[in-house]
Steps between C-alpha positions, in 0.01 A plus 500: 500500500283458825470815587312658186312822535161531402476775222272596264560577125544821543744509813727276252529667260576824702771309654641376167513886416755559729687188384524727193233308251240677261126398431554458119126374453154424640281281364173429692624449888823387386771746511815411308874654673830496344804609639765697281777173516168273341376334795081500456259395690084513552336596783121470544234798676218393612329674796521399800696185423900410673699318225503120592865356642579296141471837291664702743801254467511483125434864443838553739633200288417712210694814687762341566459631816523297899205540723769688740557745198111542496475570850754762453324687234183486740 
């Protein structure tokens, strides 16, 4: 994973739209995705903020999804 993008909230979870998942929830900044076969995941807004490296990996993790996959979607 050395070649992570930097992307905001919102950029991820416009990308995790096309990877067909649903924003089932928002509660404060946190907005809560679930696909249709029951992966979840969260994904935090803030303005102006990139997600950090760790929970860009573990929100893939969650996704079950490869940062090539990711980059795909882009």
């Amino acid at each position: 994973m050395s070649n992570i993008p930097a992307v905001s909230g919102k950029k991820m979870i416009k990308t995790l739209k096309k990877a067909n998942f649903s924003v089932i929830r928002i509660k404060g900044s946190h907005h809560f995705l679930a696909h249709p076969n029951g992966r979840k995941t969260v994904v935090p807004v803030h303005s102006n903020e990139t997600i950090g490296r760790g929970l860009f990996a573990q929100i893939l993790k969650d996704c079950n999804l490869t940062i090539n996959e990711f980059l795909d979607l882009l």
